[in-house]
Structures are given as structure tokens and as C-alpha cells.
C-alpha positions as CSV (number, residue, x, y, z in Angstrom):
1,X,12.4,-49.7,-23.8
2,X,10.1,-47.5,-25.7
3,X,10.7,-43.8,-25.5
4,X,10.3,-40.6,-27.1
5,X,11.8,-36.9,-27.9
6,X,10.8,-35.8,-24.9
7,X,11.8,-38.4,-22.4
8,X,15.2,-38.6,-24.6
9,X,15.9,-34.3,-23.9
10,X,15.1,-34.9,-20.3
11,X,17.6,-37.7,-19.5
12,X,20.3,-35.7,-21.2
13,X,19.4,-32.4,-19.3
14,X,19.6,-34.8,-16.2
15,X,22.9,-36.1,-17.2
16,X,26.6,-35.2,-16.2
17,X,28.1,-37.9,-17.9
18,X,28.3,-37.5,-21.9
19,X,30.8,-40.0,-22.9
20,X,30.1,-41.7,-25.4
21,X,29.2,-44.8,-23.8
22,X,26.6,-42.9,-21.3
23,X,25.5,-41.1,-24.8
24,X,24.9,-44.6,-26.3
25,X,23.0,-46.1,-23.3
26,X,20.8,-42.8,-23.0
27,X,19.8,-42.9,-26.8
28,X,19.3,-46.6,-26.4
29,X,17.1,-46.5,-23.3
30,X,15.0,-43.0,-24.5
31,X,15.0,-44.1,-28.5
32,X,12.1,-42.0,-30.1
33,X,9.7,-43.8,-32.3
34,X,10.1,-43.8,-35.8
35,X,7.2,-41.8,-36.6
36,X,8.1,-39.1,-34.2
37,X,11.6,-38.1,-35.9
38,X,10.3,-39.0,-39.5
39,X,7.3,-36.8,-38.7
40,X,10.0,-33.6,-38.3
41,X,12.7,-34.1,-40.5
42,X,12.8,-31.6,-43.5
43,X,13.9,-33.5,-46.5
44,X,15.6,-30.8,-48.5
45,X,18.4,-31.2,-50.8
46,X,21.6,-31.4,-50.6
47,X,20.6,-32.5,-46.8
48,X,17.9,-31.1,-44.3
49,X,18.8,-30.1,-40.9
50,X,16.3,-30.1,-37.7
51,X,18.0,-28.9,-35.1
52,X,15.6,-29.8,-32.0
53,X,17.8,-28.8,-29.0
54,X,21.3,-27.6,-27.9
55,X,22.8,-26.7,-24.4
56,X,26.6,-26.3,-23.4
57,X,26.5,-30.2,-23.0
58,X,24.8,-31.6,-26.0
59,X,23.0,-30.8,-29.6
60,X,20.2,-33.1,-30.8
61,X,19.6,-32.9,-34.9
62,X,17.6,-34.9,-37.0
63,X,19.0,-35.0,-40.4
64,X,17.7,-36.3,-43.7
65,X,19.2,-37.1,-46.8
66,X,16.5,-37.2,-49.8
67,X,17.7,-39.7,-52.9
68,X,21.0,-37.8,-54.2
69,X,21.5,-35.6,-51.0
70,X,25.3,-35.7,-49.3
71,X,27.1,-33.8,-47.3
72,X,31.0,-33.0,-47.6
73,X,34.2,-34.4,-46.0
74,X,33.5,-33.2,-42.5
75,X,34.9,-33.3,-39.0
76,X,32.4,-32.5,-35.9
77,X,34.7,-29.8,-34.1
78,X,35.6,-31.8,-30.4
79,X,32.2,-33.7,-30.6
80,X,31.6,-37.4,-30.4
81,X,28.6,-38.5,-31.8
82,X,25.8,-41.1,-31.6
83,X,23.3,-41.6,-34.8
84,X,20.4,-43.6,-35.1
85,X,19.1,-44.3,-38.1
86,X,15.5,-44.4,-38.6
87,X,14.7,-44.6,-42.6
88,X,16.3,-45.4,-45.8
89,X,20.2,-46.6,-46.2
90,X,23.2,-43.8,-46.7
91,X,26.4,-44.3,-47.7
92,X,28.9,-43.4,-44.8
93,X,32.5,-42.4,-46.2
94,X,35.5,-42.2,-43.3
95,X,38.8,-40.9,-43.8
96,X,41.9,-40.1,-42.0
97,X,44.1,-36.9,-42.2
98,X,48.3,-38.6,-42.7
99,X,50.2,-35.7,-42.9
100,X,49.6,-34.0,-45.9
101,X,47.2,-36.5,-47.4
102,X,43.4,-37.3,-46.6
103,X,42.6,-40.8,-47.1
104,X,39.4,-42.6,-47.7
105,X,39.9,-45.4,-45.3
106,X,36.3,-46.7,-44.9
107,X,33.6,-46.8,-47.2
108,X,30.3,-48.7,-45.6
109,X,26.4,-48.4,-46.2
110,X,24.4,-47.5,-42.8
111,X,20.9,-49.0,-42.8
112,X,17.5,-48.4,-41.0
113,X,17.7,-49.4,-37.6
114,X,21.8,-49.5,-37.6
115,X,23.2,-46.7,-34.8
116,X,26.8,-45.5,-35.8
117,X,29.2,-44.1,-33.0
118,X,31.3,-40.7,-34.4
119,X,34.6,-40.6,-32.7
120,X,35.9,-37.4,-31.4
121,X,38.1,-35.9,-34.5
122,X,36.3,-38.1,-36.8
123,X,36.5,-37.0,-40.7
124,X,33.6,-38.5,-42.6
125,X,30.8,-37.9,-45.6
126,X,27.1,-39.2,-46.6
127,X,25.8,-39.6,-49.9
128,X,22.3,-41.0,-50.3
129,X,22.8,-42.8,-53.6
130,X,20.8,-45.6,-53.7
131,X,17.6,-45.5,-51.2
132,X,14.4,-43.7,-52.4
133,X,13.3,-43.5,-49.1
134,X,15.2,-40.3,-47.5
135,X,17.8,-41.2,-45.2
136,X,16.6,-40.1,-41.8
137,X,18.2,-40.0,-38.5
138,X,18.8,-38.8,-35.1
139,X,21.9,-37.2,-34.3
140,X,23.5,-36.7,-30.3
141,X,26.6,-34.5,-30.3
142,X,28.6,-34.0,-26.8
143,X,29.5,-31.1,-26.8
144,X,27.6,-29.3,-29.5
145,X,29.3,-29.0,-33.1
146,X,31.6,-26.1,-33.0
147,X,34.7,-24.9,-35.0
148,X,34.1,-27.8,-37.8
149,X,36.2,-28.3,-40.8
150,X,35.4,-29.2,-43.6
151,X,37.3,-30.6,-46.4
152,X,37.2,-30.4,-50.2
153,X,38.8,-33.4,-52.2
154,X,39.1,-31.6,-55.2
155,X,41.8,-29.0,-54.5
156,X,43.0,-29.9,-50.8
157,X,41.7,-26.8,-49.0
158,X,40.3,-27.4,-45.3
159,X,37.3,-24.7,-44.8
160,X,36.8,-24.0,-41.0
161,X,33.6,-23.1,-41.2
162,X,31.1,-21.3,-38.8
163,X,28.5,-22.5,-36.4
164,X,25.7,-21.6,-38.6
165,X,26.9,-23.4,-42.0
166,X,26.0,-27.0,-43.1
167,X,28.6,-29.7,-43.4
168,X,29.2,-28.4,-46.9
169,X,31.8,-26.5,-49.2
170,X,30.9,-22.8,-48.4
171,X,29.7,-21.1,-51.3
172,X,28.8,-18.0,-49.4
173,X,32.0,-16.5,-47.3
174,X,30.0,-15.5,-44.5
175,X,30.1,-19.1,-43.3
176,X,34.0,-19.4,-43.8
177,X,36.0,-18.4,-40.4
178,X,39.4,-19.5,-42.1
179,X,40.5,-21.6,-44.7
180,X,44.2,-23.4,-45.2
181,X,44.2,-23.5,-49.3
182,X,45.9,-26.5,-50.9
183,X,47.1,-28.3,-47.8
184,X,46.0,-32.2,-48.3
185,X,46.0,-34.5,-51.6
186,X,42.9,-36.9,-51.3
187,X,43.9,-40.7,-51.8
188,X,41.2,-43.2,-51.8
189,X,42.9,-46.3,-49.9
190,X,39.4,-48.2,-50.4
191,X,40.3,-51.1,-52.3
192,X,36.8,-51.9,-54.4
193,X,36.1,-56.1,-54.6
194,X,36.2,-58.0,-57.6
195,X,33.7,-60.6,-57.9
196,X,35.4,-64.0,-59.7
């Protein structure tokens, strides 16, 4: 079924059901064309941000990842997720916080036309290494992103940053609401294949 934006924000602002199933199904049913979320999404580097519309239920986003864009190790606060992806290919990095270790557990490449589920507490990353085309896509959160984390591999600290900061490494400590320094050592448990 052929939808748009706007028939998308009214079934959710209709809805009292956002699990992620009734998430999945809505997106699925109201799926905006291509040209409609390609048309607004700000390719901007290290990743571009459209917010379209958030109520104390949901956020809608459309992000874009130009060639060499990425976003940090992130969680999405209490959020689940659904993403559609509308152009280009991204690679989609999932860990897992063991204790005092953060490990890469999942390292697949998300394609045009794929939609990806994000599980409550889930801890991932983008890069957009290989597609010229900018990685574009729509993004449903129940509830809206709040109180996110975000992690850096380098020296295990976990930034908690605020509402108004990217999915990045703060570089600015306005968008830091608290950070635990040196609490994780990152371990890549993604065994790479090797062709015979």
C-alpha cells in the first residue's frame, strides 16, 4: 500500500499501540515514497538529521549518511526502533555491554529497501563506507530518544549525552549530562571470513 509522510504521522497520532510490531505494520502500511524522504534529508557530514515530528509517543527522523558519514557506538535511551531504508547501503555495527566489556557482536551491511528493527537497549553504529549514493532513511522511535548513551571504543568512557546532541562523541560539554570515564574495554567478537 502506497503511502506518504503525511498519512504515516496521522496513523501514529491515531495510535495507542507502539510496540514494535504495531510500529512495524504502521510504517509498512503508511511507507512514504522514496522521493518524498530523499527530497528532505540533509546530507551533511558526519551524518544529517531531519527531525520531522515528535510527540510523548513517538519521534520520526530521516537520517542520511553521505559516503564516509558514521555515527558512534550508541544506545536509543528506552526507545525501540523501526528504519527504512530508502537509498544507498550503510554498514550497521551491534554490540553488547558484558560486564565490563563492549563487544562487537554483529557486523552486517543494510541495503536500500531493507527495514531493520532496533530493540529496546540496543547498542549499535553506522558507517557509510562503501555507497556513493548517501545512505538515507526513515527512522520511527517509541518513545522519543531520550537519556542516550553513547560509547567511545577508544578509552571505555560511556557519554550520557543530552537531547539535543547527535549520536556522536561530544566535543562540546554542553551536550554531556554525565559521563562514567574508563568503564568498558571494547572487544571485537566479529570473526572476519577467510576465503579458501
Amino acid at each position: 500500500m502506497a503511502g506518504s509522510l503525511q498519512s504515516l504521522i496521522a496513523a501514529l497520532d491515531a495510535a495507542t499501540d507502539f510496540s514494535m510490531e504495531n510500529l512495524e505494520r504502521m510504517m509498512a502500511e503508511n511507507l512514504p515514497s522514496e522521493q518524498e524522504i530523499c527530497d528532505a534529508a540533509a546530507a551533511t557530514l558526519p551524518y544529517g538529521r531531519t527531525p520531522l515530528k515528535a510527540t510523548p509517543h513517538y519521534e520520526l527522523i530521516i537520517g542520511c549518511w553521505p559516503r564516509n558519514g558514521w555515527c558512534d557506538a550508541h544506545d536509543h535511551g528506552t526507545a525501540v526502533g523501526v528504519v527504512h531504508s530508502y537509498s544507498g547501503a550503510v554498514e550497521h555495527f551491534r554490540y553488547e555491554l558484558n560486564g565490563a566489556n563492549l563487544d562487537l557482536v554483529e557486523h552486517v551491511t543494510i541495503a536500500k529497501g531493507e527495514t531493520a528493527r532496533l530493540e529496546k537497549e540496543m547498542i549499535h553504529a553506522l558507517q557509510n563506507v562503501s555507497s556513493d549514493d548517501p545512505y538515507i532513511a526513515l527512522h520511527l522511535y517509541a518513545p522519543p530518544t531520550s537519556n542516550v548513551r553513547v560509547f567511545d571504543l577508544r578509552n571505555g568512557t560511556i557519554y550520557h549525552v543530552t537531547d539535543e546532541s547527535a549520536a556522536l562523541i561530544p566535543n562540546d560539554e554542553r551536550f554531556i549530562a554525565r559521563k562514567e570515564e574508563k568503564v568498558f574495554t571494547y572487544r571485537n567478537l566479529v570473526k572476519t571470513k577467510v576465503e579458501v
